[in-house]
N, C-alpha and C positions, 0 to 999 in steps of 0.2 A: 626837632626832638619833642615828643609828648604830645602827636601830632594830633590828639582828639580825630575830634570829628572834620577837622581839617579851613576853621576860620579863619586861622593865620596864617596858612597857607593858600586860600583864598584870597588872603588882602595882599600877600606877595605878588601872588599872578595879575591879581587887577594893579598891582605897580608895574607891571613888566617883568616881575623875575620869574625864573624857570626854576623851578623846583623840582630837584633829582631824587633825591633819597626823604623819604617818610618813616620816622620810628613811632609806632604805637602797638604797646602792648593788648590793650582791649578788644576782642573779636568784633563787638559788634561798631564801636568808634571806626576799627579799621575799616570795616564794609565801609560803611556810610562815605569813609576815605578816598576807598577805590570806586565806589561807584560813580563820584563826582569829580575825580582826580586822575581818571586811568590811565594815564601817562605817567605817572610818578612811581618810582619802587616802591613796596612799603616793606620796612622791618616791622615783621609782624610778630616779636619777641620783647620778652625784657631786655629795658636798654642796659642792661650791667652786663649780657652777652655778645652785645656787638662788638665786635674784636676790632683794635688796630689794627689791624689787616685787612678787614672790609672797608672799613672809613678812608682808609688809601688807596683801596681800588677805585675811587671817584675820579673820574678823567681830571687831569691835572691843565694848566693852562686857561682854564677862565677864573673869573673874578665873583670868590664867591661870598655867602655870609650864612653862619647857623646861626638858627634861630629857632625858640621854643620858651615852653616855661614847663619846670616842675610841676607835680600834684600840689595844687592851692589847698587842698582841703587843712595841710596842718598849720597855712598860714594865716585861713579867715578870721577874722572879727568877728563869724558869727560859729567859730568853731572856738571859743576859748579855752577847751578843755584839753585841747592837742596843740595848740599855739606852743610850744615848748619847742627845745633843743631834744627831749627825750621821744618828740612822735619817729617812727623810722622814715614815715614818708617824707618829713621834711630834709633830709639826706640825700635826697636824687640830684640834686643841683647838683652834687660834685659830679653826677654823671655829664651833667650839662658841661661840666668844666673840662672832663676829660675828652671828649670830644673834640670842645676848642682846641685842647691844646694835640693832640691828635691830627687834624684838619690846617689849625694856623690859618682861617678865612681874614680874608680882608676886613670882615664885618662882626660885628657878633650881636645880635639882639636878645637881648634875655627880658622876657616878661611874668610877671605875676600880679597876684593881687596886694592891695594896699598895705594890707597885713603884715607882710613880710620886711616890713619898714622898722617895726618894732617888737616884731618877734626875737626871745630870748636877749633883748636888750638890744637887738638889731646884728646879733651875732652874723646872720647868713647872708646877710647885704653887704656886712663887712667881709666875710671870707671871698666875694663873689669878687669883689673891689681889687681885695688884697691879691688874689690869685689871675685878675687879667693885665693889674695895674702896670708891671713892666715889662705888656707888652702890648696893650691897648691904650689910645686915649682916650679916659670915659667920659661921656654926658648919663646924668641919669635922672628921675623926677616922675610924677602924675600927670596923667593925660588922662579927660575925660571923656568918654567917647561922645556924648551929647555936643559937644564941641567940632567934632568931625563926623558930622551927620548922620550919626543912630540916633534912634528916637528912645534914648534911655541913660539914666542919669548915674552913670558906670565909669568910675575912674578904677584905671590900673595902670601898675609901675612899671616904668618901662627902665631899661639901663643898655647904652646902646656905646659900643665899643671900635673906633678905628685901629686898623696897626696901621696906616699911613699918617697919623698924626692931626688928623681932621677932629677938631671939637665939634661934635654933632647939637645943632641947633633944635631942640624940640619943636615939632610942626605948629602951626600957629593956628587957632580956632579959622574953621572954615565957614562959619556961620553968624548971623548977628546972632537970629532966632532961630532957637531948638526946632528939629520936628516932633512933633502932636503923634498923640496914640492914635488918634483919628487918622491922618494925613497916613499913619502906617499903617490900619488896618483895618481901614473905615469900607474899603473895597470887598473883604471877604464873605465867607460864604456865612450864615446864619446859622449855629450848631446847637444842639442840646444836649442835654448832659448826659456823659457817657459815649457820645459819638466817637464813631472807630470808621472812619472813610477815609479813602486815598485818594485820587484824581476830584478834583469837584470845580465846574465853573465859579468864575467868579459873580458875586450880588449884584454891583453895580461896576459902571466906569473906572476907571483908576479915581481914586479920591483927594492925588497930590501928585505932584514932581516924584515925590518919594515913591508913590506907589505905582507910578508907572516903569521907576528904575527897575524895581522890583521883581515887576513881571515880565518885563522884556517883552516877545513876540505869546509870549503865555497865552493860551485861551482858556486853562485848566490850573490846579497847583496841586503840590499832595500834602500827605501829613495833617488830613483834617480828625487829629484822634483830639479826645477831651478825657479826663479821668471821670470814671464816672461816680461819684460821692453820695455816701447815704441821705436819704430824703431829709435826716434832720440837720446837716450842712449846710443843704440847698435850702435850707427854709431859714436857715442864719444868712446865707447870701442876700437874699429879701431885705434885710436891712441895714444895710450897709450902702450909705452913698459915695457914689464920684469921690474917693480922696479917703475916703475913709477905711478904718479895720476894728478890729476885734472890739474894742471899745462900746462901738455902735448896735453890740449886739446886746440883748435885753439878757442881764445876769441869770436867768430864771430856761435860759437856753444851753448858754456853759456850764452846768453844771456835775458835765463831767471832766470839767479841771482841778485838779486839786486845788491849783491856787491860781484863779484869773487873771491875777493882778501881775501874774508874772510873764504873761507873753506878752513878747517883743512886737514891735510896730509894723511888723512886716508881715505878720498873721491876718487874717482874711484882708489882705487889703483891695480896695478896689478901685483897676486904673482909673484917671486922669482921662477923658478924650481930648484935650483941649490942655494936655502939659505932656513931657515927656515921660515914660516910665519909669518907674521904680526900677531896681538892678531886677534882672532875669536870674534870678540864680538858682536854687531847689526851687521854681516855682508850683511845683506838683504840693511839696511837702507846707511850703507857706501856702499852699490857695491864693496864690494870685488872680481875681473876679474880673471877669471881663468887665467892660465900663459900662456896658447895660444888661447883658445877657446874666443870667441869676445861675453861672458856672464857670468852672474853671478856665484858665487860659488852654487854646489847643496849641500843639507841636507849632502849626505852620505859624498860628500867630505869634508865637514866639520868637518864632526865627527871624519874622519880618523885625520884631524892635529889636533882633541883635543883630538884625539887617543883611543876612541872607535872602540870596535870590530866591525866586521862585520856583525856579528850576535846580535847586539845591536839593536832593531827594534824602531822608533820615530812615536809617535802617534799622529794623529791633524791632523787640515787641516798643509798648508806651511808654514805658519805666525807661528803657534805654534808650530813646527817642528824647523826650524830657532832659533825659542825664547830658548825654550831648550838647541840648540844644545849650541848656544852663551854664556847661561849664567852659564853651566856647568864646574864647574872641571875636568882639565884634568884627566882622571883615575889613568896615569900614574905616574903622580906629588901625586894624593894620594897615591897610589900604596908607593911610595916611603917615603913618612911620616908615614905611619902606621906600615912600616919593621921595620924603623928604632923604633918607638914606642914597637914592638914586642922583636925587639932583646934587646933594651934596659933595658926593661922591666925583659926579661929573663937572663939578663945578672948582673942585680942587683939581683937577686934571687940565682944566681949562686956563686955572690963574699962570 
């Protein structure tokens, strides 16, 4: 459900699950869906019209589990002004619910962002609770994806539900040490600003483990677009080092903010080569700087630190490319809920 541009359905497949049915409203999310996904159906509607009728026509006799997350936008932390009970968008979870209870899966994994912990006093975590509780056993808590091998410092909530009675173990950090913005994207092509290319060899060798997962048999990658930013941006980019944001720019520069003092930390900031990344989120709209290049992040390297493949293609113009890339699950972080759901699964079958 809410299948984006399809990251969590990605980390299912690379667990081993076969993904039947895809709900995304969004045209261009959907392409980007089907073009990496084309074996999957996609409802390509809003999901308050998918009828109890279709959701039953899902061949019956395997073992299944929904999974998805609502629109985050009215749960973020960096969205305070719709953080409420009164945004509408925060109301699609009961569609999530109706489903469930529609379906009856062996599984149920519901994700969102952190947000949603303490939004309207933790109102929709409880409804979510209250409405699987007698007929799910829940685990539920924060998983940070930098802990299961993306190279970005991105916790989201997970709450993961058996009807056989299985307390679900949260997956356990795969890693001593993070991986580096380097190690993810130290291999790419060299862009400037404004770049709008698709297929592009790569600069050098793989640059890590990481970046060779990445590209697979690759000798090419696409989605090398950049936004391209008025000159007096890029010339704030200029001063801003490794680690740093908006602070580092000379006041005599901002001076078309009303008030400086009031952007947030996340404003020009610039990677880390050598830590892992800040969250990938609106990075268009914060200017996230590459870690030497004096511009913005491109599509592809984005997708690397939310650790899609290389062969992962993003469809849309830049804007909807971006939007995608940001709002997506890391693959990786699913990748590693669903094992863990698998083995679990398999492991109570076994006792």
């Amino acid at each position: 459900m809410f299948a984006g541009a399809g990251g969590m359905s990605l980390g299912a497949v690379l667990a081993g699950i076969e993904v039947v049915l895809a709900v995304e409203l969004d045209p261009w999310a959907a392409r980007t869906y089907h073009t990496n996904h084309p074996d999957t159906e996609i409802y390509e509607e809003d999901i308050r019209s998918l009828s109890s009728r279709r959701l039953k026509s899902i061949p019956k006799g395997r073992k299944t589990v929904v999974f998805g997350g609502p629109p985050c936008q009215g749960f973020s932390y960096s969205n305070v002004r719709t953080r409420s009970s009164e945004n509408p968008e925060n109301w699609l979870y009961l569609e999530f619910l109706r489903v469930v209870e529609a379906l009856s899966p062996e599984w149920v994994v519901f994700e969102n962002v952190c947000g949603i912990v303490n939004t309207a006093g933790g109102l929709f975590v409880k409804e979510v609770i209250d409405r699987l509780s007698p007929h799910y056993t829940l685990s539920y808590g924060l998983l940070n994806a930098m802990h299961h091998g993306v190279p970005q410092n991105r916790a989201r909530f997970f709450l993961i539900g058996s009807r056989n009675g299985i307390r679900f173990r949260m997956p356990r950090s795969s890693r001593s040490e993070p991986v580096t913005v380097r190690e993810a994207i130290g291999d790419l092509p060299k862009l400037s600003n404004g770049a709008a290319l698709s297929w592009m060899p790569y600069r050098t060798p793989p640059a890590s483990h990481y970046a060779r997962g990445m590209r697979g048999r690759q000798e090419r990658s696409p989605n090398h677009l950049v936004t391209r930013n008025a000159d007096n941006i890029v010339k704030r980019y200029s001063h801003v080092p490794q680690g740093g944001n908006w602070e580092d720019i000379p006041a005599r520069m901002m001076r078309n903010y009303a008030d400086r003092s009031r952007c947030h930390t996340g404003i020009y900031h610039r990677l880390c080569f050598d830590a892992p990344s800040v969250v990938i989120g609106n990075f268009r709209k914060n200017m996230l700087i590459h870690p030497e290049q004096d511009r913005g992040l491109s599509v592809r390297e984005a997708a690397r630190i939310q650790s899609f493949p290389d062969s992962y293609e993003f469809q849309g113009s830049i804007g909807f490319q971006q939007q995608q890339v940001g709002n997506a699950v890391p693959p990786l972080l699913a990748r590693a809920v669903f094992k863990a759901v698998l083995d679990q699964h398999q492991g109570a079958r076994n006792a």
